[in-house]
C-alpha positions as CSV (number, residue, x, y, z in Angstrom):
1,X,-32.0,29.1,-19.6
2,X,-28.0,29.0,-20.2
3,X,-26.4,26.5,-19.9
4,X,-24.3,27.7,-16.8
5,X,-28.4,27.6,-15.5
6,X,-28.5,24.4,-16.5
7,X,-25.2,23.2,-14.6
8,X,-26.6,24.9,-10.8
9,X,-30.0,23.2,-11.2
10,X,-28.0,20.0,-12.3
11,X,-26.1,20.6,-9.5
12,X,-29.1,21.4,-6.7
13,X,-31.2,18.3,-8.2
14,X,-28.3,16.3,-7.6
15,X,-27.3,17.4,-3.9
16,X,-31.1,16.7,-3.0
17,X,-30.9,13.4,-4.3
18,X,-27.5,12.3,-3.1
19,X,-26.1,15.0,-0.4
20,X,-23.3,17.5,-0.8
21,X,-20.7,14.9,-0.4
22,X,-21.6,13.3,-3.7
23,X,-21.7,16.3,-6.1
24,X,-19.1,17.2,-7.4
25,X,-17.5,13.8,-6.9
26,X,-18.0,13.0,-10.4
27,X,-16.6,15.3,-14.0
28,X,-20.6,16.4,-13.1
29,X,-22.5,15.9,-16.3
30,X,-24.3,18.2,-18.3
31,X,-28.4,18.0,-18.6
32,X,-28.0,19.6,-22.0
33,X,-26.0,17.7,-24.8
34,X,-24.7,21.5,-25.6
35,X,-21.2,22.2,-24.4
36,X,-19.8,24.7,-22.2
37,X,-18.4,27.6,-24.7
38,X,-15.2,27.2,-26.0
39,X,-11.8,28.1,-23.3
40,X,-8.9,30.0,-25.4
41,X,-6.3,28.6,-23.6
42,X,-3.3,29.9,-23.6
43,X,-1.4,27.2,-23.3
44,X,-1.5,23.2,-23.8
45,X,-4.4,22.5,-20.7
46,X,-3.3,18.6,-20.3
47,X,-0.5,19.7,-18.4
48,X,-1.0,16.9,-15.8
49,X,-1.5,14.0,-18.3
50,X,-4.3,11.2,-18.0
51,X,-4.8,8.6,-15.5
52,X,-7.1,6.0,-14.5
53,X,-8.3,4.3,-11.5
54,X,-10.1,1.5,-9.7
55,X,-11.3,-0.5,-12.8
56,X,-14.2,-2.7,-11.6
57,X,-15.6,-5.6,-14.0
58,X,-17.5,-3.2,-16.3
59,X,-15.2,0.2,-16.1
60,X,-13.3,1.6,-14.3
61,X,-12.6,6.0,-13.5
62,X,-11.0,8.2,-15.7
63,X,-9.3,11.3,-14.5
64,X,-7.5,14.6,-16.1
65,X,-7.4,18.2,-14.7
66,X,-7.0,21.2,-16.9
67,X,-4.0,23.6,-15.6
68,X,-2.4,25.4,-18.4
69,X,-0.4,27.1,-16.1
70,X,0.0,25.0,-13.1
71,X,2.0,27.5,-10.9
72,X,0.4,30.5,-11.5
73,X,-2.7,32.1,-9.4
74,X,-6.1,30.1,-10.9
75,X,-3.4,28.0,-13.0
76,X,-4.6,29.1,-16.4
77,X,-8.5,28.7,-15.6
78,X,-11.5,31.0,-15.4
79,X,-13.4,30.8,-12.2
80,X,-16.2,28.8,-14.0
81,X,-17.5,25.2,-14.9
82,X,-15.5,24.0,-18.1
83,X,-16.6,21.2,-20.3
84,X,-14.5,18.3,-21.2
85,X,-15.7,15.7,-23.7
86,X,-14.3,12.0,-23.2
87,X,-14.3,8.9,-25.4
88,X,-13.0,5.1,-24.6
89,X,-12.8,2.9,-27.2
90,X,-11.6,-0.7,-27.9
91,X,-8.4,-0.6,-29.2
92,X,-5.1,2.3,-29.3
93,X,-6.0,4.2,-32.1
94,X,-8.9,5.7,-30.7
95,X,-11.4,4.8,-34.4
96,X,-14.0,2.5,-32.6
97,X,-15.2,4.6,-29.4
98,X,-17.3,2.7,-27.6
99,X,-18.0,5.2,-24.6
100,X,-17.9,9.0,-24.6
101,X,-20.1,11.8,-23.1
102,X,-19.1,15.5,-22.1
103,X,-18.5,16.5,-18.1
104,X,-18.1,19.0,-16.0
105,X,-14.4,20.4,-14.8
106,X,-15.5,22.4,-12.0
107,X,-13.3,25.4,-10.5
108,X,-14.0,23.6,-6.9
109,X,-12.0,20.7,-7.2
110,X,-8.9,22.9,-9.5
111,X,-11.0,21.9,-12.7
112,X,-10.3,18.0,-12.3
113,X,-12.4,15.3,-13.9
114,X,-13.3,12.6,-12.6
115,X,-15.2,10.2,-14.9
116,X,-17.1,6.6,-13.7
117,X,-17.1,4.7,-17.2
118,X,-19.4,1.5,-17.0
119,X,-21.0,-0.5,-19.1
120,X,-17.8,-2.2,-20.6
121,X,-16.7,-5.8,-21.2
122,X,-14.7,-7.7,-18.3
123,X,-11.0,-8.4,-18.3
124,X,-9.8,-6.6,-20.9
125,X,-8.0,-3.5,-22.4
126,X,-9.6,0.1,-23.5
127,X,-8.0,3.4,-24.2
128,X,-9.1,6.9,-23.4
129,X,-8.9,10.1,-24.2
130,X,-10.3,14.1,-23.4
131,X,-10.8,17.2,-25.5
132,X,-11.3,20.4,-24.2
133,X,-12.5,23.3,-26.6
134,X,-9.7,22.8,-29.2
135,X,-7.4,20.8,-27.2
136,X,-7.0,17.3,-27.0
137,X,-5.3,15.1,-24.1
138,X,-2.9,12.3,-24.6
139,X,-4.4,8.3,-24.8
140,X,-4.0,6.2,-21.8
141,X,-4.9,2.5,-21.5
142,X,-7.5,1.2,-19.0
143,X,-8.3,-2.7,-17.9
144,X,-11.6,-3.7,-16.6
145,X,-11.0,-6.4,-13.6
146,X,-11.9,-10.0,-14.6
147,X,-15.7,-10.8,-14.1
148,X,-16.8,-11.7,-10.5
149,X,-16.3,-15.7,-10.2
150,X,-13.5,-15.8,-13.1
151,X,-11.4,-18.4,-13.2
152,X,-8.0,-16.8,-14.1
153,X,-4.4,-17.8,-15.3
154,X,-2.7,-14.9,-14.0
155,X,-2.8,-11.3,-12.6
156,X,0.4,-9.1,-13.2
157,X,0.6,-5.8,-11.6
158,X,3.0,-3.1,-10.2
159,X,3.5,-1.9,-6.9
160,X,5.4,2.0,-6.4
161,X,5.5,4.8,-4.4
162,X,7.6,7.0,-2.1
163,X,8.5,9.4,-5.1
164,X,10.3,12.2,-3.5
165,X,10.6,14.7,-6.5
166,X,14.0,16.2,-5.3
167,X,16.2,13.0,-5.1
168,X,16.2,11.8,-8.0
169,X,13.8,11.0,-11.9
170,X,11.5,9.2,-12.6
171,X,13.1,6.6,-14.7
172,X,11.5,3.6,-12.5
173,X,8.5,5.1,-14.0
174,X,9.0,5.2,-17.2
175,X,10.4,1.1,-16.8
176,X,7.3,0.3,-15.1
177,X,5.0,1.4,-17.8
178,X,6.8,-0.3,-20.2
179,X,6.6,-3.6,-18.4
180,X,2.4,-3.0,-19.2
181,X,1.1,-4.6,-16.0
182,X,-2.6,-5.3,-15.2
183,X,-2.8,-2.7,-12.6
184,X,-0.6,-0.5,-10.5
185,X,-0.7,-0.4,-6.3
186,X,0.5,2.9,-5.1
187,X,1.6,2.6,-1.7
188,X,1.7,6.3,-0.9
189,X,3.6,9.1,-0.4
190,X,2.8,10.5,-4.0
191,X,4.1,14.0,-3.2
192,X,6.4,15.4,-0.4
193,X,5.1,18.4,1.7
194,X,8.3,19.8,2.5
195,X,10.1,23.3,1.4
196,X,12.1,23.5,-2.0
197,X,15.9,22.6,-1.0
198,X,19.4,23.0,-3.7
199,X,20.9,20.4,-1.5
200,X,20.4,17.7,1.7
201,X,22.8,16.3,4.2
202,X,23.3,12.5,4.1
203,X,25.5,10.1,4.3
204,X,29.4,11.2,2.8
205,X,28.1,15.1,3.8
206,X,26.1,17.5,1.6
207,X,24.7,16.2,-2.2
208,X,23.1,18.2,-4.3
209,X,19.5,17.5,-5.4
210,X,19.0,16.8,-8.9
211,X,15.9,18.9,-9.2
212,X,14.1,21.2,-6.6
213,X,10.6,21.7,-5.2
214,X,8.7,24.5,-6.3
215,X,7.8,27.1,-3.0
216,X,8.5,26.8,0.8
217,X,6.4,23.6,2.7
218,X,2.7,23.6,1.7
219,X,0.1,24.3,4.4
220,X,-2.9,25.5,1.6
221,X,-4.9,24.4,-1.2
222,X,-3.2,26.2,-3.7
223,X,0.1,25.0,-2.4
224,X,-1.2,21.2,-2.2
225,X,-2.4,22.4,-5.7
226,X,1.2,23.4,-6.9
227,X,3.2,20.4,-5.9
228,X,1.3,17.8,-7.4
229,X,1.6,19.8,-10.6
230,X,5.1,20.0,-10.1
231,X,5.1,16.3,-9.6
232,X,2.2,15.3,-12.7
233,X,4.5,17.2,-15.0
234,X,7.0,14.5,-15.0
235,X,6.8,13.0,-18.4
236,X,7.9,9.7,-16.5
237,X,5.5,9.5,-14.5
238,X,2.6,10.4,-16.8
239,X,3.8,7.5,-19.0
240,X,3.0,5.7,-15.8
241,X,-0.3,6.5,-15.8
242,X,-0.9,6.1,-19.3
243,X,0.0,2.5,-18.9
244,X,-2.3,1.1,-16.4
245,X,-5.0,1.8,-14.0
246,X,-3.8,2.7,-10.7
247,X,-5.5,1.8,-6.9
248,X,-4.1,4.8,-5.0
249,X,-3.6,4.8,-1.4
250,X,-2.1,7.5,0.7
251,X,0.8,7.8,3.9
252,X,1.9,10.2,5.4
253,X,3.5,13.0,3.4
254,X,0.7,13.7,1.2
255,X,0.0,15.7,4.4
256,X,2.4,16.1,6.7
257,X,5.5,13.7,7.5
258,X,4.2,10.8,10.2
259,X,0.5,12.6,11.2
260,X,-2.0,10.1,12.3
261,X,-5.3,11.1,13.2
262,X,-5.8,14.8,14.3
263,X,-1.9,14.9,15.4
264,X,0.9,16.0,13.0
265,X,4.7,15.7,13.9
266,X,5.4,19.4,15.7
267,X,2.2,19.3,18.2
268,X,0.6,21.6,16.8
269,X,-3.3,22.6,17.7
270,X,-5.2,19.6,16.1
271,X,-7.9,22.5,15.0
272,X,-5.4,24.2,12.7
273,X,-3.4,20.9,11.6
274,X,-7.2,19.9,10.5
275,X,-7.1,23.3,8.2
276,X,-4.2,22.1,6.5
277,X,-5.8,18.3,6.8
278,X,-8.9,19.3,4.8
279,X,-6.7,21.4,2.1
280,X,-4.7,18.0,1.5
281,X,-7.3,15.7,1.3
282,X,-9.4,18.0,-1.0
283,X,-6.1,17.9,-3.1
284,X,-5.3,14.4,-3.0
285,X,-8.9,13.6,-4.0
286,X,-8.5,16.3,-7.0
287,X,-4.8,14.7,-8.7
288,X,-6.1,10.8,-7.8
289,X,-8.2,8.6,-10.3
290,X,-10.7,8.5,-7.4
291,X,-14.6,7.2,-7.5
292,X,-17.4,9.2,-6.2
293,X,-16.9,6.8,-2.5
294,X,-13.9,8.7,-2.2
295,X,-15.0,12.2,-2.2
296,X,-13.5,13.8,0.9
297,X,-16.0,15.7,3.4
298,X,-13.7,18.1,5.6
299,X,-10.3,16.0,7.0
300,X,-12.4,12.9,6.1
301,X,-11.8,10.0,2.9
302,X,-13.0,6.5,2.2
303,X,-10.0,4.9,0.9
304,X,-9.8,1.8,2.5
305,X,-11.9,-0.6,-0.5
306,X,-11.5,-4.0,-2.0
307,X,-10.9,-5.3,-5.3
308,X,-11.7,-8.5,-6.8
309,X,-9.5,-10.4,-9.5
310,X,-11.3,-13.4,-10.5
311,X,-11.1,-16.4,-8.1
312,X,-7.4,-15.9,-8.1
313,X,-6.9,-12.7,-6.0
314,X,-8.6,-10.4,-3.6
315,X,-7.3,-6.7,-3.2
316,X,-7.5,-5.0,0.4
317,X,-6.3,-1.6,0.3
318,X,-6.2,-0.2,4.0
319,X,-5.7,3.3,5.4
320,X,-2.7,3.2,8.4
321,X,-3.0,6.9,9.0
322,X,-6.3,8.5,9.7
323,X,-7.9,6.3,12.3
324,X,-4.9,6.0,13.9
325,X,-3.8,6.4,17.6
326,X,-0.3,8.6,18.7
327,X,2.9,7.0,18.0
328,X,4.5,5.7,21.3
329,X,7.3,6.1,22.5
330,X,6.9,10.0,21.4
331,X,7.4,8.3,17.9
332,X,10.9,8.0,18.0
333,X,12.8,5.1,15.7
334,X,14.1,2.1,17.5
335,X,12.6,2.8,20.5
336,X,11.1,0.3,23.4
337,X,8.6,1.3,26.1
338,X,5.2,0.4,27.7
339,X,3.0,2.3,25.1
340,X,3.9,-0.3,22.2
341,X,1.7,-2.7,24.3
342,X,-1.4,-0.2,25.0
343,X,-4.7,-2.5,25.1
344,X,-6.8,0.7,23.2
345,X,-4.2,1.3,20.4
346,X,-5.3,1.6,17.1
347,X,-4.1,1.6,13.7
348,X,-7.3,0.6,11.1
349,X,-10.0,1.9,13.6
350,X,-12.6,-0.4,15.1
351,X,-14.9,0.0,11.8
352,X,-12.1,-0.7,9.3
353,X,-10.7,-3.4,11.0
354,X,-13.6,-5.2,11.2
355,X,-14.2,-4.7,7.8
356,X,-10.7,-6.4,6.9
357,X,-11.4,-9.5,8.8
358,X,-15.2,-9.9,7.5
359,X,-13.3,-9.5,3.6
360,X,-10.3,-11.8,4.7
361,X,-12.7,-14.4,6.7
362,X,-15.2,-14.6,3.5
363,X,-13.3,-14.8,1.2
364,X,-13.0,-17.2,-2.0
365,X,-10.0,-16.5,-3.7
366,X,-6.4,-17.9,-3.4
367,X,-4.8,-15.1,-2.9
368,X,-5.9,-12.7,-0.1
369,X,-3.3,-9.9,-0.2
370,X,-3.4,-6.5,2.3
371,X,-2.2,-3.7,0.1
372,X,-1.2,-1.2,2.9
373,X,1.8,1.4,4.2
374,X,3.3,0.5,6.9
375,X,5.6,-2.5,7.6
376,X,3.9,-5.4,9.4
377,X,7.4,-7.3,10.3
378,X,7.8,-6.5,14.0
379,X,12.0,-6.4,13.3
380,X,13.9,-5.5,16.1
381,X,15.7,-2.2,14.8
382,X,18.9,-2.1,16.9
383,X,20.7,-5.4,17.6
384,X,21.4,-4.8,21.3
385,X,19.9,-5.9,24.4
386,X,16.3,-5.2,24.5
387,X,13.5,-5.0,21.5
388,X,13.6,-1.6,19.7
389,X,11.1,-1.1,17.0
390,X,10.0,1.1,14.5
391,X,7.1,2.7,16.5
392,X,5.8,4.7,13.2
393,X,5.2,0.8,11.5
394,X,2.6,-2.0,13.0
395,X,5.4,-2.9,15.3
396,X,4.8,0.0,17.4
397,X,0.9,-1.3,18.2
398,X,1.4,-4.6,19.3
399,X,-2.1,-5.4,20.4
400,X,-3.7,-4.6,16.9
401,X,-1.3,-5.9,14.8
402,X,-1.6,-9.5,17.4
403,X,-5.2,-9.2,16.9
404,X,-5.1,-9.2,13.2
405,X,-2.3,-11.8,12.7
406,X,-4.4,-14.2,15.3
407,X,-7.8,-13.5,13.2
408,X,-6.1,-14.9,9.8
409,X,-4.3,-17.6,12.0
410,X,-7.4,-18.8,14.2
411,X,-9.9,-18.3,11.1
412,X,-7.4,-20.1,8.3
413,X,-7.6,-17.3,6.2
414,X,-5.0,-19.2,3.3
415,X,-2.3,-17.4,0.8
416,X,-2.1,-13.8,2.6
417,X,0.1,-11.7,1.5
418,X,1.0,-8.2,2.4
419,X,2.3,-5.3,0.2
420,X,3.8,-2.4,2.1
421,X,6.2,0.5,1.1
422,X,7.2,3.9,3.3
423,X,10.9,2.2,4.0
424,X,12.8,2.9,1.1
425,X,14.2,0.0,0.9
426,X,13.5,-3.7,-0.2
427,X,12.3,-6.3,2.1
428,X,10.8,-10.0,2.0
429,X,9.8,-11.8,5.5
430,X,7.7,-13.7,7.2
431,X,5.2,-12.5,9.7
432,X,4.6,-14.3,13.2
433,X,2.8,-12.7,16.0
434,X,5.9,-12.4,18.3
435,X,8.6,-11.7,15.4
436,X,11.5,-12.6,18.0
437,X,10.1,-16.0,18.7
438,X,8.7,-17.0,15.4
439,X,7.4,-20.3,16.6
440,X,5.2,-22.4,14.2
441,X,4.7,-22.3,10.9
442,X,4.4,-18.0,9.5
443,X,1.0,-16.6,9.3
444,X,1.5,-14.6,6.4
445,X,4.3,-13.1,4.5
446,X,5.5,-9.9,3.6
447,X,7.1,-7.7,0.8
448,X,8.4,-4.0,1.4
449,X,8.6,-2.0,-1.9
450,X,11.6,0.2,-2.5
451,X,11.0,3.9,-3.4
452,X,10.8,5.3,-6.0
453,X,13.3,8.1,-5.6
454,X,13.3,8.7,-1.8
455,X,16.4,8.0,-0.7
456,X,18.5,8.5,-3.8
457,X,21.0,6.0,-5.3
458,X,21.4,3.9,-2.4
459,X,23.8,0.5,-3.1
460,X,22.6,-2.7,-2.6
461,X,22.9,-3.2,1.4
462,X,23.4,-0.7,4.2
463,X,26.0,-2.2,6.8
464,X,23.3,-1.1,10.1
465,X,21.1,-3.1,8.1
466,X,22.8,-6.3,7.2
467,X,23.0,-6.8,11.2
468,X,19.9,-5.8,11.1
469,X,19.1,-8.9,9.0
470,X,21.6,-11.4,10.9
471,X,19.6,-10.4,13.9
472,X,16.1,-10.8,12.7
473,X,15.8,-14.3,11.1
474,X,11.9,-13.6,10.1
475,X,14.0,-11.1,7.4
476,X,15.2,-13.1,4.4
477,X,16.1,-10.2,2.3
478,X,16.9,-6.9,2.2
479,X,18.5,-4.2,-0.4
480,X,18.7,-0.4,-0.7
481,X,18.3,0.5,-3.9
482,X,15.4,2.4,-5.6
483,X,13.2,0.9,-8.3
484,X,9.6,-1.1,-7.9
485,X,8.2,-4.5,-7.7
486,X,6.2,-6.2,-10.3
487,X,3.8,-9.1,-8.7
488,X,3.3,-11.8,-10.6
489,X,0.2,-14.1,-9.2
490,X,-1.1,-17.6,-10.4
491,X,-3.4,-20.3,-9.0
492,X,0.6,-21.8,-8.1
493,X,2.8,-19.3,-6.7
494,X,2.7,-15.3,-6.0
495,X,6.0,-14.2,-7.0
496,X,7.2,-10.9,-6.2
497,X,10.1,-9.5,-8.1
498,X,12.0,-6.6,-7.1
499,X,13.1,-4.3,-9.5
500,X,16.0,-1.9,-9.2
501,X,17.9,1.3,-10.8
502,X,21.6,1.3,-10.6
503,X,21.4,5.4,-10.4
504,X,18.3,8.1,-9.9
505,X,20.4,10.6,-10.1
506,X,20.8,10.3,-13.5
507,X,17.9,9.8,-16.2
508,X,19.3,7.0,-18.1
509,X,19.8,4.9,-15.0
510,X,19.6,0.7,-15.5
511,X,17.0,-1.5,-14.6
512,X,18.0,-4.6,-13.0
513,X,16.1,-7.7,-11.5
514,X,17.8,-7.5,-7.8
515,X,15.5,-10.5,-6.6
516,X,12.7,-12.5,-7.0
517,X,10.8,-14.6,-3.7
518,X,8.0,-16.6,-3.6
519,X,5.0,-17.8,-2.0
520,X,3.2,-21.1,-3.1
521,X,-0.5,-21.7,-2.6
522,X,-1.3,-23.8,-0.1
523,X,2.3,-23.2,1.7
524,X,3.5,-21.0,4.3
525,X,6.9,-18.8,4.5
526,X,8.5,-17.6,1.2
527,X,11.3,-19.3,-0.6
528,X,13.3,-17.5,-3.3
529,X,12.3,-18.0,-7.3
């Protein structure tokens, strides 16, 4: 028997066993300890770097895909299975490997790998690395989570996203890595579906971008396929990945700009937005240091999970788009009408929701935060008579974002915190269940995540938005600059500090501290460090 034999019986045993969902889910390994025969590539095949992903006490995933060429037809790869040997190992330079085995890069998922390492020690650092016929991959650094129960000093760890490849570099990136956090939250928004442009019309007329997309919007696989390899080729971002695991969540334009559900932005046929629905979540899951839970099954993914730091922090990572009801208001910006109060709007779905408040009600730790995309603050968006809101954020489903608010008020869930990005911008506020009243003491508190790049330079306040602001006391800050936020989380405080570029247009733009706000345990609103 071959071993190509080998890999389709390995492959039948296992879809009788766990169902087709579950497959190919994993860098599928082989029943033989014989490799795959040797690739000639013609080029370097680690293209797209390293990463890893959703570390758990004893490992965590490990994830490369082979493209030597990313942007031509089959990127470089024979139509076949390919086998990629792995290693971890205790410390950077790779001598003591204490994990490896050989897996599967099948052509299905674009010849990505997707590796579950267990068996490792809590709470503490391991390096990686792949080989592929004569070709071997870059090291990244891995951190198992604490063991269940710990009792822990800290928890440091990076939150980043909205990464629009065409406004600007990665420099946040690279700034990031080298701050070596614990972990990195990616809000979403990892790539940007939209045609390759030489320039874009903001404010003070026409700019030029400082780098372009590759192709016209994507609709396919193989487009989906293209643009995160134009994005994974970023040597910033890499580094990014290198640095830290990375729990991954997606928005909205690692599909289409503001879809929810079956319903993009243009109307079109939900049966043929769900064609271009089931090409980007097949190629989300492929480019993502994913776990085997994730794997998609048509338009579908799990990727709402929890994470556990200890007794100092629990992780909720939610999905705000795919269970989601229509935008009201026909989803237009500071808007008001009757739909923002509809009693069968949704935003988690019935099942996910229920499954935040059972993790939020039981749990043990300090900290309870709800990593997420959208922003919770229900801010009234145009200082004028009447309440306008942002009816693509919670504020535009005002029954389900009351509901949730009232389960951590009414059950005294303590220390919640949410994360949020999608605005661009900075924010740090205070949530209440009516925002324009704010009566009582705040329920929870909230910090909005600048981009990435999205946006461009920016300065360090918009006018709009400084009325913005005055009128919206549950605000306490706000800046418009790119950059990301590093989270720094004891038993005392959760400090959030937001980090800042002074250009992304250029590649040796300079990091600042804009600000740093605070919660302390056992304390409601946030104060500034």
């Amino acid at each position: 028997m071959s071993v190509l034999d080998r890999y389709a019986l390995s492959r039948r045993r296992l879809l009788g066993v766990f169902g087709a969902s579950a497959v190919t889910a994993l860098a599928i390994p082989l029943e033989s300890g014989k490799a795959l025969a040797q690739v000639p590539f013609r080029s370097y095949p680690f293209q797209l770097g390293v990463a890893s992903g959703d570390p758990s006490s004893d490992g965590f995933v490990i994830w490369t895909r082979l493209a030597p060429e990313p942007f031509e037809i089959g990127y470089g790869m024979p139509m076949a299975p390919v086998a990629v040997e792995w290693e971890v190992a205790d410390a950077a330079n790779m001598r003591n490997i204490v994990a490896k085995g050989t897996a599967i890069a099948p052509p299905e998922l674009g010849h990505a790998v997707h590796v579950e390492v267990g068996g490792l020690q809590p709470g503490r650092d391991y390096w990686y690395r792949f080989t592929a016929g004569k070709e071997r991959s870059i090291v990244g650094r891995a951190r198992t989570t604490p063991a269940l129960g710990a009792v822990l000093d800290r928890v440091r760890f990076a939150v980043a996203g909205c990464q629009h490849y065409e406004s600007g570099y990665y420099t946040a990136y690279r700034r990031l890595a080298e701050d070596n956090p614990d972990f990195v939250f990616c809000y979403g928004d990892y790539i940007y579906e939209g045609r390759g442009n030489r320039m874009y019309t903001g404010a003070g007329g026409p700019h030029e971008n400082v780098r372009q997309h590759f192709g016209g919007e994507i609709y396919a696989l193989d487009d989906y396929r293209r643009r995160y390899a134009q994005y994974k080729m970023d040597t910033d971002l890499q580094a990014a990945h290198a640095a830290a695991p990375w729990f991954t969540v997606w928005d909205d334009h690692e599909i289409d700009n503001n879809w929810v559900g079956e319903l993009d932005q243009d109307g079109t046929d939900p049966k043929l937005f769900n064609l271009r629905r089931q090409a980007a979540v097949q190629a989300y899951y492929e480019n993502m240091p994913l776990r085997a839970s994730s794997f998609p099954t048509g338009t579908s993914m799990q990727i709402y999970r929890r994470a556990a730091y200890g007794q100092l922090l629990n992780l909720n990572l939610l999905d705000t788009r795919q269970y989601r009801t229509d935008q009201p208001c026909d989803d237009k910006y500071g808007a008001s009408c009757a739909q923002i109060d509809a009693a069968k709007a949704q935003v988690m779905g019935e099942v996910q929701e229920k499954w935040l408040n059972d993790g939020l009600t039981g749990s043990k730790a300090t900290w309870n935060v709800i990593a997420q995309q959208i922003m919770m603050m229900d801010l009234d968006r145009l200082p004028e008579p009447g309440r306008n809101v942002n009816t693509d954020s919670w504020a535009g489903y005002s029954i389900p974002r009351a509901r949730l608010l009232k389960t951590i008020r009414d059950r005294k869930v303590g220390n919640v915190v949410v994360l949020t990005g999608d605005e661009h911008q900075n924010f740090a506020g205070d949530l209440y269940i009516d925002g324009a009243k704010a009566e009582g003491a705040p329920i929870a508190s909230e910090f909005v995540i600048t981009s990435i790049t999205s946006g461009g330079d920016g300065n360090d306040q918009r006018p709009d938005m400084a009325k913005l602001q005055a009128a919206n006391p549950i605000l306490k800050f706000n800046n418009n600059q790119r950059g990301y936020a590093i989270c720094d989380v004891t038993p005392k405080a959760f400090v959030t500090e937001f980090k800042v570029l002074d250009s992304v247009r250029r590649t040796d733009g300079k990091l600042s501290t804009r600000a740093k706000w605070a919660l302390e345990a056992g304390k409601t609103g946030i104060v500034q460090a």
